[in-house]
N, C-alpha and C positions, 0 to 999 in steps of 0.2 A: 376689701372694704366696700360696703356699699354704699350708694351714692344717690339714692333715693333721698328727696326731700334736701339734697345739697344747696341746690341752687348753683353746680358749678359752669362756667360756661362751656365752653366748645372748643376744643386746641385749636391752638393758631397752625396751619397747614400753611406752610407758603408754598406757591407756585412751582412745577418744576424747574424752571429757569429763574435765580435769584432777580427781582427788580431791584434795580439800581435807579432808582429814579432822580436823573440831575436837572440843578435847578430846583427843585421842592425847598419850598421857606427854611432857614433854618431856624431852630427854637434859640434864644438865649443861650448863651453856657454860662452854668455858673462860675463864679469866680476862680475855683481853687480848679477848675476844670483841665488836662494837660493832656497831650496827644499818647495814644501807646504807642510806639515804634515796635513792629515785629523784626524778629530776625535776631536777636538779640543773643549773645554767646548764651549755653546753656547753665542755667544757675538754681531753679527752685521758683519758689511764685510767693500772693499774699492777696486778703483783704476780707469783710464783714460776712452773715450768715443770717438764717433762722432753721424754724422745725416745721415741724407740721407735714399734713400730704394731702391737703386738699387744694384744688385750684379758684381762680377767682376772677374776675370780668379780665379778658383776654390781652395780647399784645398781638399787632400787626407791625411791621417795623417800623422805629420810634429816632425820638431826639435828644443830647444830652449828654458833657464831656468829663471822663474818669481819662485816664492813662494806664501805663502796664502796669500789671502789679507785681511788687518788688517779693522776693524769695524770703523765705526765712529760714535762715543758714546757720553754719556752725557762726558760732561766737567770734568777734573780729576785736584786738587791740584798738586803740587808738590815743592821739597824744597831742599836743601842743595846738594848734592852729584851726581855729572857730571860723566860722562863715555866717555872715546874718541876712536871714530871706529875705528877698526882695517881692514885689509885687509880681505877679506870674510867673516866677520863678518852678521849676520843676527840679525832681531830682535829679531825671536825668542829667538835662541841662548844667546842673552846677557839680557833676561828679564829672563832665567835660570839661568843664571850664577849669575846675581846681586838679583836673587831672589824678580824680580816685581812681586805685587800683582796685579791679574791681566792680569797676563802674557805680550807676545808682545803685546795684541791689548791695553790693558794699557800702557804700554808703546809707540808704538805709537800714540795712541791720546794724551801723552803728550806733545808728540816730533813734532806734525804735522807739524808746521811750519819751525822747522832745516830741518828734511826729503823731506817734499814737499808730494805730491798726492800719489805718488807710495812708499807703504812700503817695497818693495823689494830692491829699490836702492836709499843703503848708501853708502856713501861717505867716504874714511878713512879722520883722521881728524873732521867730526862731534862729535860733543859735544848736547851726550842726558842727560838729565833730567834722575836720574833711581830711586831717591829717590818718591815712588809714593805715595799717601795718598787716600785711596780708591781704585776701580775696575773700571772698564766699565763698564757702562752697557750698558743691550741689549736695542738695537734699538727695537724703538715701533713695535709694530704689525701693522700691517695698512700701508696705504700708506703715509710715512714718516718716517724720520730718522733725531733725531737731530743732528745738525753737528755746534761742536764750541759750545758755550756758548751762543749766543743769538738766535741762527735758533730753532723754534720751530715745531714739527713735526706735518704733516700734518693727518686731521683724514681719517682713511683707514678702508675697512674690512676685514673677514674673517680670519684672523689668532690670534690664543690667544698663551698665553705662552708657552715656550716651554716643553713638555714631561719631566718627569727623564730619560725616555729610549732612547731622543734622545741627539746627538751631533751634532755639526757645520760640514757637511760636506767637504764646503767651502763656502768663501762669497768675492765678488769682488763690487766692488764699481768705475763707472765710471764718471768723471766730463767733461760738458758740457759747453758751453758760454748761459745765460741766455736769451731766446726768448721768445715771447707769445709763440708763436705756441711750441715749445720742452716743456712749462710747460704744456700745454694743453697736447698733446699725450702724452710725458714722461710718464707723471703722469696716464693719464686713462688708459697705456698699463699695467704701475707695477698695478695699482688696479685691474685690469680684471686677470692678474697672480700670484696676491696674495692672500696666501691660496691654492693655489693647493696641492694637495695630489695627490702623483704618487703609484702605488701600485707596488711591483715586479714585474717584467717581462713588465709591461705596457709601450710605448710610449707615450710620450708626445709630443703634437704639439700647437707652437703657433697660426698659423692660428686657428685653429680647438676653441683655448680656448680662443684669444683677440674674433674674428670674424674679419670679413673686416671691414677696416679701413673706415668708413662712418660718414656725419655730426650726425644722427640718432643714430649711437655706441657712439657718443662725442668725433669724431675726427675733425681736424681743417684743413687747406690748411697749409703746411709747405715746405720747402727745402727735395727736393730727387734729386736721381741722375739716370738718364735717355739717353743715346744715350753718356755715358764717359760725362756729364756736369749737373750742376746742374739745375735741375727746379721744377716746384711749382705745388704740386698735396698733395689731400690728406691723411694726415697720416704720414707727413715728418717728419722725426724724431723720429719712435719708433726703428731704428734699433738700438737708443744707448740701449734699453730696450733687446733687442736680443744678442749685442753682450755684453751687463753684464748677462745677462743669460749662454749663451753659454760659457763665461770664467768662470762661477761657474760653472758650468757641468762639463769643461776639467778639473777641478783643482779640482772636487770631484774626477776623477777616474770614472764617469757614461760613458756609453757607447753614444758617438753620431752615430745619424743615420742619420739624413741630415742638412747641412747648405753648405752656401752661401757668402763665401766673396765677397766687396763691388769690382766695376770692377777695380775703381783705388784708392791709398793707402789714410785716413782719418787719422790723422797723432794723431789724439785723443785717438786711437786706438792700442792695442799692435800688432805691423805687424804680419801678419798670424795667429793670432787670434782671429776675429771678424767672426762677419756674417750680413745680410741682410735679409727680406724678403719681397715680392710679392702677393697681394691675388691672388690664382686662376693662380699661377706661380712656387713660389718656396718657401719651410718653413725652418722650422727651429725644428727640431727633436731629441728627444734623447730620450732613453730609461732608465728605473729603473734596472740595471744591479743585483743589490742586494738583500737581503732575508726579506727586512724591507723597510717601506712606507717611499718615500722620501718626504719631504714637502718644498716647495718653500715663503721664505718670502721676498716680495720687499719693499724698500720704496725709499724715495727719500728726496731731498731738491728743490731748485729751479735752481740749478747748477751741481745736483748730481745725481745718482739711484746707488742703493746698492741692491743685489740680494744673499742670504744667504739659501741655502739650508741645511735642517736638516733631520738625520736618524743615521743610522747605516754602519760605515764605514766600505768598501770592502778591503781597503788596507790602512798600516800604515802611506804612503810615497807615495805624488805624486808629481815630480820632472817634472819642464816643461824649454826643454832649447830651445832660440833661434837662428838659427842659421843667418849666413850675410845673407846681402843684395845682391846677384847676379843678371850678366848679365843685370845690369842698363839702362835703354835707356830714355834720358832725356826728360823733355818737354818741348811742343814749347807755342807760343803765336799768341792767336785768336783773330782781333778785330770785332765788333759784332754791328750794330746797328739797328738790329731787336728788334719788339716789345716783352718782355715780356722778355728779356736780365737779367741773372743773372753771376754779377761778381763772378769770381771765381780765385783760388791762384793756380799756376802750381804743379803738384805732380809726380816726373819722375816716369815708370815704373820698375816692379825688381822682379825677384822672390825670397823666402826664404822658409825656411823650419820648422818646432816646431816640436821638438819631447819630446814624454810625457814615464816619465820612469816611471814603477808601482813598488811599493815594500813593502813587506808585511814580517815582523819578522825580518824587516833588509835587508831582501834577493831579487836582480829583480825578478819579476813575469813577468813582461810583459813592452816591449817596440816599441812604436809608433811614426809613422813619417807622419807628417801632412805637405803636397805641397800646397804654397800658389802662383798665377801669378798676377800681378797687371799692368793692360796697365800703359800707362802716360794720364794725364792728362792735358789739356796748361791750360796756364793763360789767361783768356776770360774778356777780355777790351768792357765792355760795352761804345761805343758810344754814 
């Protein structure tokens, strides 16, 4: 894809040695905000997405609290005995408390439908399910994840079950609107990434491991975004595969080394925490920060990809909060009747901040602040 006339910025490169800068302000967290805990028995992962492959004003590490995301499993029973949210109440927390088999990711696949997509924000007032009959289980190996009681997972390779010596690092899960073209690439980015085994100290890169996005790799013509608008080139659509990768990277506590937010905000996406990439432009990077081989399992549904890495956790407690939305500048509307015109919904610009707290025996280790910019985008009235 070319990239002339994009306007894209410049990957974020962090240093070779991760800053941990402690002490630095921390941003707000929002309300529904909850710590992830890594380490967590292995299960499957979850949570939001977008398309597109172009990037957009940068991230340096930021501010701003989501928790781990819960797996989406085979189908769980459940029966008798309701629970009602309380004010900062988490899943985890109340699948301890009530003593779910299972834990929260039982617990959420019970509740999927009171919860909604993201198991980090509940609502006080919701009424879960807690009496659970059975566990979760893990999501297949391969390229697929069943999701719900009728999705059947699709066949994948390279990854078998999980190790005793390993744990769920973290696993995030983002949902898409159903296209040819997002099952086509979705799907052959997570197979070309599943199964990776990262060793200590090694970087990982997705260019280097999908390859360029080509009809010949089994990529298709989709939706990317090019010059702030969207348009039609190959390989549209594996950025949702990027940035569910890259939120299980941030939410393991791995070190990143380069990514690429999209130029303007994809609203599928948790703001300032997404990425993009470019063949033969810009990647998407991060390193095995720990003393134990990380390994990468994807799958997906037709609406979904779930990205679940497994090893050995660096730290007890990775807490990620987000902070507002600043110095907003709204968008306008373009009407268009040129050929090859793709409609698109206006998305104002804004900067925000994520910052990711480390903590290990209880105690901060280390805390980071991830700058996100996002032009605006108009509403593009096809003619």
């Amino acid at each position: 894809m070319s990239l002339a006339g994009a306007g894209l910025a410049a990957p974020v490169v962090l240093p070779a040695a991760a800053a941990h800068a402690a002490g630095t302000p921390s941003v707000p967290a929002q309300p529904a905000a909850a710590s992830a805990t890594v380490g967590a028995p292995a299960s499957a992962a979850t949570t939001g997405a977008a398309a597109g492959s172009a990037p957009a004003s940068s991230g340096t590490p930021a501010s701003a609290p989501w928790a781990p995301t819960a797996p989406i499993a085979a189908p769980l029973t459940v029966d008798g005995t309701t629970y009602t949210v309380r004010a900062g109440d988490t899943l985890s927390g109340i699948a301890a408390e009530q003593g779910v088999p299972g834990g929260w990711p039982a617990l959420y696949q019970a509740n999927r439908d009171v919860v909604g997509s993201d198991p980090n924000l509940l609502r006080p007032g919701q009424r879960l399910q807690v009496t659970v009959r059975g566990t979760a289980a893990p999501a297949p190996s391969g390229g697929g994840a069943a999701e719900g009681a009728a999705a059947e997972a699709e066949p994948g390779g390279g990854a078998g079950a999980e190790r005793e010596d390993q744990q769920v690092l973290a696993t995030f899960t983002t949902q898409y609107p159903e296209a040819h073209y997002r099952t086509v690439n979705i799907h052959r980015a997570a197979d070309l990434i599943n199964g990776s085994v990262v060793q200590p100290g090694e970087v990982w890169s997705f260019n280097d491991t999908v390859g360029e996005r080509t009809e010949a790799n089994g990529f298709t013509e989709g939706t990317i975004i090019s010059g702030g608008r969207f348009r039609t080139a190959l390989g549209g659509g594996v950025s949702q595969v990027v940035t569910t990768l890259y939120n299980s990277v941030f939410r393991a506590g791995l070190r990143p080394v380069e990514h690429v937010p999209h130029s303007f905000y994809i609203d599928r996406y948790p703001a300032g925490l997404e990425a993009t990439v470019a063949w033969g432009a810009f990647d998407m990077r991060w390193q095995n920060d720990t003393d134990a081989p990380v390994e990468i399992r994807a799958t997906y549904t037709n609406t979904s990809v779930t990205v679940t890495l497994l090893g050995t956790p660096k730290y007890d407690e990775v807490e990620v909060l987000f902070g507002p939305r600043r110095d907003v500048v709204p968008a306008g509307e373009l009407r268009d009747d040129g050929e090859g015109c793709v409609p698109q919904e206006p998305s104002d610009g804004f900067r925000t901040t994520v910052t990711r707290v480390l903590r290990r025996d209880g105690v901060e280790v280390g805390r980071e602040e991830y700058h996100t910019s996002y032009d605006p985008a108009d509403r593009i009235v096809c003619a």
